[in-house]
C-alpha positions as CSV (number, residue, x, y, z in Angstrom):
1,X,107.9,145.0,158.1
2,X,108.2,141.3,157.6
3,X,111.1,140.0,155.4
4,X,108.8,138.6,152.9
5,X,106.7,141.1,152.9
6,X,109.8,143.5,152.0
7,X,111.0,141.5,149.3
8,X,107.9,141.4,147.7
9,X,108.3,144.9,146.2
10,X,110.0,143.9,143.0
11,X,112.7,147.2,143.8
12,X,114.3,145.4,146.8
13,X,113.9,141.9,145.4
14,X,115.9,142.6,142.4
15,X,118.8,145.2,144.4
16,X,118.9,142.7,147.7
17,X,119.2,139.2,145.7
18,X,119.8,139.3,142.5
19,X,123.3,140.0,140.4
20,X,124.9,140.1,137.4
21,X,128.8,139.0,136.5
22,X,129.0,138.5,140.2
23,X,128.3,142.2,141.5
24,X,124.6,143.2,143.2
25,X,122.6,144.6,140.5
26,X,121.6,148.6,140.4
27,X,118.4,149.8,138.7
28,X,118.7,153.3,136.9
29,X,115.4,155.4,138.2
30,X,113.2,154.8,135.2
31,X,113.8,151.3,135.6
32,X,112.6,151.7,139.8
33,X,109.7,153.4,138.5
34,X,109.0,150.5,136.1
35,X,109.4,148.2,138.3
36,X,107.0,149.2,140.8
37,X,104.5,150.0,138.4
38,X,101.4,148.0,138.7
39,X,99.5,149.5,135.6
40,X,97.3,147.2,133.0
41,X,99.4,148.6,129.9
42,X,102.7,150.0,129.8
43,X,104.6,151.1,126.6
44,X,108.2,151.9,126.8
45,X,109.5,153.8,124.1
46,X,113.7,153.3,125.1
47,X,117.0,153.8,122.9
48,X,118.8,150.8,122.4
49,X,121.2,149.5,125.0
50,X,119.0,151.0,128.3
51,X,117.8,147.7,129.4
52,X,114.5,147.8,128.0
53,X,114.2,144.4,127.5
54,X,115.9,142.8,130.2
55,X,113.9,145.3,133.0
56,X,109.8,143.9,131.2
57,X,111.8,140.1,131.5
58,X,112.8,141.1,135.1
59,X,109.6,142.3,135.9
60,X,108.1,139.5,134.5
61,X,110.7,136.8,136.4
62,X,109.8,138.4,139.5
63,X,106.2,137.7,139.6
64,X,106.7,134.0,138.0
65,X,108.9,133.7,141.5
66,X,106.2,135.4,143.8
67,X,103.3,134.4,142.2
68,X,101.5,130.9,141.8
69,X,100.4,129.9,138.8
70,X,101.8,133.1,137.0
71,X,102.2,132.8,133.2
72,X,104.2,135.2,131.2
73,X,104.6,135.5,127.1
74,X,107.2,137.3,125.8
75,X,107.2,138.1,122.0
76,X,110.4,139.1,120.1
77,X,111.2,139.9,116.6
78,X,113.1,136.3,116.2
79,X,114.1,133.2,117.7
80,X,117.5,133.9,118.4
81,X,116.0,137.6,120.6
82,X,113.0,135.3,121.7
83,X,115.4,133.0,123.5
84,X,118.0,135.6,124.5
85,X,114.7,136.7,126.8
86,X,114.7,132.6,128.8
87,X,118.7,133.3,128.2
88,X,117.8,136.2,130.8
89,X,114.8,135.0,133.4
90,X,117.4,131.8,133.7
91,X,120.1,133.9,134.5
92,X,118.3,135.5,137.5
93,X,117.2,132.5,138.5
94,X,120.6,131.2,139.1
95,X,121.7,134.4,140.4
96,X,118.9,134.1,143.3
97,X,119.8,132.6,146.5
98,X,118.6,129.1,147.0
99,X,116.3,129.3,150.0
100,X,114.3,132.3,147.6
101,X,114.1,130.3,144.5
102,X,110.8,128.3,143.5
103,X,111.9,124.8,142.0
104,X,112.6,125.1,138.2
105,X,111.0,122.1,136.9
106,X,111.6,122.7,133.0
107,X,114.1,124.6,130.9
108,X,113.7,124.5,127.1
109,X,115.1,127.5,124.9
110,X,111.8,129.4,124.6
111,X,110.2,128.3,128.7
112,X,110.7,128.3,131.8
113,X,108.8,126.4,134.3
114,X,108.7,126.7,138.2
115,X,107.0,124.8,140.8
116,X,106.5,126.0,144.2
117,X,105.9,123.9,147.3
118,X,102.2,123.7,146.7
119,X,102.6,121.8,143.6
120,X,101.7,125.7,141.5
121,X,103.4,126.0,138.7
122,X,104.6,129.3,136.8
123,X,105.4,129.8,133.3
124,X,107.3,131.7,131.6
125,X,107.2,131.3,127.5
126,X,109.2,133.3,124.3
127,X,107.4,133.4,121.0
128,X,108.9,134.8,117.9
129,X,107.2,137.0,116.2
130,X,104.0,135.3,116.5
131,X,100.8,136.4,118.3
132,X,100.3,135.2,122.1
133,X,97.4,133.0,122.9
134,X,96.5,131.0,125.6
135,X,94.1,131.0,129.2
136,X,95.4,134.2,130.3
137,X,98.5,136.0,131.5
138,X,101.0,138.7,131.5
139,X,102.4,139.7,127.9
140,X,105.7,141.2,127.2
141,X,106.4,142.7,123.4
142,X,109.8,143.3,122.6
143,X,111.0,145.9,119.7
144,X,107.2,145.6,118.4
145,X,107.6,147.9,114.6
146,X,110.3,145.4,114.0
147,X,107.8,142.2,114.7
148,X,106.4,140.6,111.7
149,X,102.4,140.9,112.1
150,X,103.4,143.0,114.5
151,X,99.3,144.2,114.5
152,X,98.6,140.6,115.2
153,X,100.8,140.6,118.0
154,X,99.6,143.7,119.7
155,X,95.7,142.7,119.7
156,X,96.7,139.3,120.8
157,X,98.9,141.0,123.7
158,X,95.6,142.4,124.6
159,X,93.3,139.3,124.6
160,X,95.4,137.8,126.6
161,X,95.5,140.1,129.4
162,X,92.1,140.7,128.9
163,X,90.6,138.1,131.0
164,X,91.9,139.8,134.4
165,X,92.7,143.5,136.0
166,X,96.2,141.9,137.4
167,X,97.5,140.7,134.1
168,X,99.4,143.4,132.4
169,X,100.5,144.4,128.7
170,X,103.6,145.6,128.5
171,X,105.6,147.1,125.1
172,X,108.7,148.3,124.9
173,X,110.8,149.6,121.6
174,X,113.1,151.9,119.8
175,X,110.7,153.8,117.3
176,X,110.8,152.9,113.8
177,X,109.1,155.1,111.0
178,X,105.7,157.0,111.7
179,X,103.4,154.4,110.9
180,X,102.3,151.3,112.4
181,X,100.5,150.4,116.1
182,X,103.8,151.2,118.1
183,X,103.6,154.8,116.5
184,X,100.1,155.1,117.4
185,X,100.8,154.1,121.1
186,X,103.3,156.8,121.4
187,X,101.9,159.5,120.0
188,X,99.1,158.7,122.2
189,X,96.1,157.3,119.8
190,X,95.2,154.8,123.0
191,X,95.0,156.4,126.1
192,X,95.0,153.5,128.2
193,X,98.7,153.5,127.9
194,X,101.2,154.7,130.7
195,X,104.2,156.2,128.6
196,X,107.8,155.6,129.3
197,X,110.4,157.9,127.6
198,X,114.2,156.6,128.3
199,X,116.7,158.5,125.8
200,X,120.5,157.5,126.1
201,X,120.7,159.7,129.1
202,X,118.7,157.8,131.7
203,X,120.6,155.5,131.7
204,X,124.1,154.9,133.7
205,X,126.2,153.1,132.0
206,X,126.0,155.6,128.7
207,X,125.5,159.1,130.6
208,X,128.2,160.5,133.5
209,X,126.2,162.6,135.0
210,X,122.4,161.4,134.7
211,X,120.8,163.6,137.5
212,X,122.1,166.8,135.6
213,X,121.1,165.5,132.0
214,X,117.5,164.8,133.1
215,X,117.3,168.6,133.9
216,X,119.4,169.8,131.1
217,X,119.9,167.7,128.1
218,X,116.4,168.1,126.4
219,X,117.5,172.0,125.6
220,X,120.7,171.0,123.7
221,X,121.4,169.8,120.0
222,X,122.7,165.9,119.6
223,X,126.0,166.6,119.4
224,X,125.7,168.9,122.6
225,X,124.3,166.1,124.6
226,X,126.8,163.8,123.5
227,X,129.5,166.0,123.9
228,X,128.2,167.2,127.8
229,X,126.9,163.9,129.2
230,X,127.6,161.0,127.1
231,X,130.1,158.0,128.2
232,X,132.8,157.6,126.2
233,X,130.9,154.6,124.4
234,X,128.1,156.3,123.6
235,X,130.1,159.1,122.1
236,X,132.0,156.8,120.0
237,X,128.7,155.3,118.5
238,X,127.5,158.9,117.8
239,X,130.7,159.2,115.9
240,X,129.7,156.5,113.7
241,X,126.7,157.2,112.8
242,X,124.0,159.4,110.8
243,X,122.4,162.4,112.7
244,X,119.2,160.8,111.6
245,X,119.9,157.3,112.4
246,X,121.4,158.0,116.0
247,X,118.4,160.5,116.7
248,X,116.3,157.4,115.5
249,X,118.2,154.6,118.0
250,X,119.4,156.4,120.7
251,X,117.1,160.0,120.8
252,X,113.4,158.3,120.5
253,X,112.6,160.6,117.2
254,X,110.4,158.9,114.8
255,X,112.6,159.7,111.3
256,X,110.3,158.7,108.2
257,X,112.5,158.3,105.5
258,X,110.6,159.3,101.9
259,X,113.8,158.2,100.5
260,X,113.8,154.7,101.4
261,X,114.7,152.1,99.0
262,X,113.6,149.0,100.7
263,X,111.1,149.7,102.9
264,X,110.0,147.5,106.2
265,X,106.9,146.7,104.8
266,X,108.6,145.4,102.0
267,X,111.1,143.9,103.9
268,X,108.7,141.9,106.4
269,X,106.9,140.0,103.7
270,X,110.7,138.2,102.7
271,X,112.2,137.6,106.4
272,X,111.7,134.9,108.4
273,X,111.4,135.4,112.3
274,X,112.9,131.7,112.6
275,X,116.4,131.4,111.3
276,X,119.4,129.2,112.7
277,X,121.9,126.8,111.8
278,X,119.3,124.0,113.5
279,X,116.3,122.4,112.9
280,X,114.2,125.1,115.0
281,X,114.6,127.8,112.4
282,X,112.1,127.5,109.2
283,X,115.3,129.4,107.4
284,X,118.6,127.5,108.0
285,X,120.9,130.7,108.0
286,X,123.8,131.2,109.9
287,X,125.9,134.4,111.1
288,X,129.8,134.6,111.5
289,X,131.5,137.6,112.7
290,X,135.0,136.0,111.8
291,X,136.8,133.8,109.3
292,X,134.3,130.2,109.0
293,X,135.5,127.3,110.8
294,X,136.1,123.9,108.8
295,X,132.5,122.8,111.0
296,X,131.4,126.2,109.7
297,X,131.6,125.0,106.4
298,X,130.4,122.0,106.7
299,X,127.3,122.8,107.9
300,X,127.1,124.9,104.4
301,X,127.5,121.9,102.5
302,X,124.8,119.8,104.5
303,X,122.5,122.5,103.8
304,X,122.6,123.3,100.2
305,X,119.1,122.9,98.8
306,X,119.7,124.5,95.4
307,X,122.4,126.2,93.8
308,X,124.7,128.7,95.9
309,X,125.5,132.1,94.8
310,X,127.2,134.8,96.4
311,X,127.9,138.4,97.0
312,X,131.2,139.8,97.8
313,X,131.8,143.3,99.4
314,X,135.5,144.0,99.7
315,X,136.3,146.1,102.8
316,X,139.2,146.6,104.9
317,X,140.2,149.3,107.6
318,X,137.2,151.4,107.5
319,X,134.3,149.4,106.1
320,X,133.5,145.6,106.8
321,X,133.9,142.8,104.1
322,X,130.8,140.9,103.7
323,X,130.4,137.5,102.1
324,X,126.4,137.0,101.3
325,X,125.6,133.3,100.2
326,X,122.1,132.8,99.0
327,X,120.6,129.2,97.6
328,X,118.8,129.5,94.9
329,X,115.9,127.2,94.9
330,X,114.4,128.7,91.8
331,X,110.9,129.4,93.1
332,X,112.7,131.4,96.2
333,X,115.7,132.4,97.2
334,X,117.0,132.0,100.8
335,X,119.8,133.6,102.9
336,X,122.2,130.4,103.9
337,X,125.5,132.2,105.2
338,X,126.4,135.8,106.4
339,X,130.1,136.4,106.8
340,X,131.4,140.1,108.2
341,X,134.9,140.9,108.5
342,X,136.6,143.8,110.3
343,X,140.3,144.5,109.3
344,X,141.3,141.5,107.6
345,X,143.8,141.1,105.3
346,X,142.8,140.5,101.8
347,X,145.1,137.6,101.8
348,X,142.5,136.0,103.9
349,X,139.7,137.5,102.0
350,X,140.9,136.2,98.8
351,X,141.4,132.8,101.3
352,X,137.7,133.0,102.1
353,X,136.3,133.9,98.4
354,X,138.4,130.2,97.3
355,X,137.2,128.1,100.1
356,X,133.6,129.2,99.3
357,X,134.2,128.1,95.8
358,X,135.4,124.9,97.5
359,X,132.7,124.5,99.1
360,X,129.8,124.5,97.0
361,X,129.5,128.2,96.1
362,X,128.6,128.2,91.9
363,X,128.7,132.1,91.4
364,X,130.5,135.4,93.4
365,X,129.4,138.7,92.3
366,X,131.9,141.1,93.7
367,X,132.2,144.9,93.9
368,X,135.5,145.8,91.8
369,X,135.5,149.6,92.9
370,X,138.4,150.4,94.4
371,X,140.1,148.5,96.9
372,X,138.1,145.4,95.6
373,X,139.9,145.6,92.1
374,X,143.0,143.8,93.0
375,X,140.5,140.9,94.6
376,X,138.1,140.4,91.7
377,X,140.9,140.3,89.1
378,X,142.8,137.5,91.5
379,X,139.5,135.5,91.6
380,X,138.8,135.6,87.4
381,X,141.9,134.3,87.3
382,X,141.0,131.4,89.1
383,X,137.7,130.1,89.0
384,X,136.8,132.8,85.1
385,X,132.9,133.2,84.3
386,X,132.3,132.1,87.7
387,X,133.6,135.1,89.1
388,X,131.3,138.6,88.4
389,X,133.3,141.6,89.0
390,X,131.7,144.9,89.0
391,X,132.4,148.1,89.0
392,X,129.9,149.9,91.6
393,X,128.9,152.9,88.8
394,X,125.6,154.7,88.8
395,X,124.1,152.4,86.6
396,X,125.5,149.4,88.0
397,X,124.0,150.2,91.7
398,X,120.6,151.2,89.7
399,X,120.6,147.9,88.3
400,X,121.4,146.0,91.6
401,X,118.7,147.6,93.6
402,X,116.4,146.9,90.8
403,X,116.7,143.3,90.6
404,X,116.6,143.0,94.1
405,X,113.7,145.4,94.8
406,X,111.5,143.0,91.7
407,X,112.4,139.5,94.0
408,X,110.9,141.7,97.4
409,X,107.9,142.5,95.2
410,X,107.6,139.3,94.3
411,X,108.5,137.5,97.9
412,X,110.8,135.1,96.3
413,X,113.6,135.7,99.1
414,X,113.7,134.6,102.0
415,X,115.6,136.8,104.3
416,X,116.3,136.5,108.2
417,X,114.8,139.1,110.3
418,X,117.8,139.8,111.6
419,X,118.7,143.4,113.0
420,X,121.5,144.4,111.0
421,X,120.5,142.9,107.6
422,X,117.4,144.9,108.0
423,X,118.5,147.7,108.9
424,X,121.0,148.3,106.8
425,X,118.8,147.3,104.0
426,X,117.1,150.1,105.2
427,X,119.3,152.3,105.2
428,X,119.6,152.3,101.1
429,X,118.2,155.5,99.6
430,X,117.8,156.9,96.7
431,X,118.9,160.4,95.8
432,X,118.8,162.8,93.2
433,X,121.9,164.9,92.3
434,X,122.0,168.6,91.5
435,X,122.4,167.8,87.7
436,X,118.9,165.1,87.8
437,X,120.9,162.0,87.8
438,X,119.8,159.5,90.5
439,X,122.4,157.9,92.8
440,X,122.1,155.1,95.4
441,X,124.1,155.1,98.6
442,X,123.5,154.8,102.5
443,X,124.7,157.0,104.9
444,X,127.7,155.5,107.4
445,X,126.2,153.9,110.6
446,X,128.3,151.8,113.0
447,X,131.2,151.9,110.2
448,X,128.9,150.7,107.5
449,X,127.9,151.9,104.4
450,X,125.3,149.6,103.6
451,X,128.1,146.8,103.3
452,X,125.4,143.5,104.3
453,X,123.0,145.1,101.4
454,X,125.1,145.6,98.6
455,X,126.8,142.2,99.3
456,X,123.1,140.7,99.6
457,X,122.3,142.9,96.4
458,X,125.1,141.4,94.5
459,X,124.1,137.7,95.4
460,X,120.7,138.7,93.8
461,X,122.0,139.9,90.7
């Protein structure tokens, strides 16, 4: 068999030429079977961290190298995921040996152009959360329940690829309530669709024995499977989570939540799929995982609109502390700045709390249960009326979900659609104690107990 010809099965392309940080790269054997898969439409229903989405950009990469004239779209929930999937195609492209690689001709954060030695050009594009359009082409739909519009997207997936037998629709996902197009899909409402099924365990780098697990992990519980074949990573996030919510992300179980507080829905109709600290965003909003720089806060003060209030949700060893700051612009509200803290010091909280105040910040509502006493009392001290402690009681939390529930209802925020702010706005629910008294709380995921929502809750109040 010819070289070329060889290396134009997208399994030995990818193993023989391409890498990642420096070593050759492996495939697990879903993603083989992927790979070499030349069906119309594919939907991949994964856990998170298998690859999903970097095997449908692969895929995708590797026709826009083999093919002239290729054009692929791939749609994400946001701009910052839409352009983590260029972030990806460009790294393979640099990973490929020189004499294999088409000529890249144009690089922009959401395409990717190539030229071959005929003058053909191939494209690949990233749309957020919008629906593809266009002449024709591969599609690629990345974590598609999560999309806004994500109906819109799907049928425009499909006229896209409509216009030929070798253009392709492709989905892939974590499952997300039992509702919506992605649920239909899987539970098999359009028969057109090959279905992929990739739990935790079929993949490598979170299973230690992967052959054995495909044969044997279906007949245990969870924690069995964890326990048997999970890495020591993936047993640390079972750890740290919800039966339901690690069943949900990791196990491929559809978990419909009656209990909800904020639904998705609901949720959609305030986010914006294009967020950033620049000009590209529609929502300027930015996301620190650490302590804000002095540029950090800078950019704050450039981009105050309105009047900026905040929510404060005091955390230490086993929760995070999150600052929320919101601008209110009194016809809508819209998520500015997003601060999460793991084990610091409330010295440096109280630091941060002060430097906000600095800075432009009008109004901090913080929760005064507990550990957060000690911080709210230092604050009133300071800056007085400015400063809203309160105590997180029954009624209190009532009253914070209420007035935050009546500004969804009424779409005057304007939220990012970011993973972790949804989702743990999600994860509020409302429960009903033995004795008829309804409580509000969230169960612990990844550490958290809700700890973005009630600091965006208390920003609302």
């Amino acid at each position: 068999m010819h070289l070329l010809e060889w290396l134009s099965r997208p399994v030995n392309y990818t193993e023989s030429l391409l890498s990642a940080s420096g070593a050759p790269v492996t495939l697990d054997r879903w993603q083989r079977r992927f790979l070499s898969d030349e069906s119309k439409f594919i939907n991949i229903l994964k856990s998170r961290r298998v690859g999903g989405s970097w095997a449908m950009t692969l895929k995708m990469f590797i026709r826009a190298q083999l093919s002239p004239g290729y054009s692929g779209t791939f749609v994400s929930m946001n701009l910052e995921e839409a352009k983590g999937r260029i972030e990806y195609a460009d790294q393979m492209y640099e990973s490929l040996p020189k004499r294999f690689r088409k000529k890249r001709v144009g690089r922009s954060r959401t395409e990717l152009v190539f030229e071959d030695s005929r003058g053909n050009r191939s494209v690949l594009r990233s749309l957020a959360s919008r629906a593809p359009r266009g002449r024709g082409g591969d599609v690629g739909i990345s974590e598609l329940p999560h999309c806004l519009n994500s109906r819109q997207i799907y049928e425009g997936g499909l006229h896209v690829t409509s216009r030929s037998v070798r253009h392709n629709l492709t989905i892939e996902s974590t499952p997300l309530g039992k509702r919506g197009i992605f649920y239909d899909i899987c539970r098999g409402k359009f028969a057109q669709f090959k279905l992929y099924e990739v739990p935790w365990w079929h993949c490598n780098a979170l299973c230690n024995d992967i052959d054995r697990a495909i044969e044997e992990a279906g007949n245990l519980t969870t924690g069995e499977r964890v326990q048997t074949f999970g890495s020591d990573s993936m047993r640390a996030i079972h750890a740290s989570m919800s039966e339901d919510a690690f069943r949900q992300e990791s196990e491929l179980a559809f978990i419909e939540t009656a209990d909800c507080v904020f639904p998705m829905e609901l949720l959609k109709k305030n986010c914006r799929a294009s967020f950033g600290a620049d000009s590209e965003g529609t929502l300027r909003f930015v996301s620190l995982g650490s302590l804000p720089s002095v540029s950090d806060w800078r950019w704050l003060e450039r981009n105050i609109k309105g009047t900026l209030v905040a929510g404060y949700n005091v955390g230490r060893k086993n929760d995070e502390a999150v600052l929320f700051v919101m601008d209110d612009l009194e016809r809508k509200i819209e998520a500015r700045m997003m601060v999460r803290l793991t084990d610091t010091g409330f010295g440096a909280q109280e630091s941060l709390l002060c430097e906000a105040m600095r800075r432009g910040v009008k109004r901090i509502a913080i929760d005064s249960t507990g550990i957060g006493m000690p911080v709210a009392e230092k604050l009133v001290t300071l800056y007085g009326e400015s400063i809203t402690p309160l105590h997180f009681t029954a009624s209190i939390k009532e009253n914070l979900v209420s007035c935050t529930k009546l500004l969804l209802m009424d779409e005057k925020l304007a939220l990012p659609l970011e993973r972790s702010v949804v989702s743990q706005m999600q994860s509020v629910e409302k429960q009903v104690t033995g004795s008829g008294n309804v409580i509000y709380n969230a169960p612990r995921s990844h550490g958290s107990h809700a700890d973005i929502a009630w600091a965006l809750m208390l920003a609302c109040h």
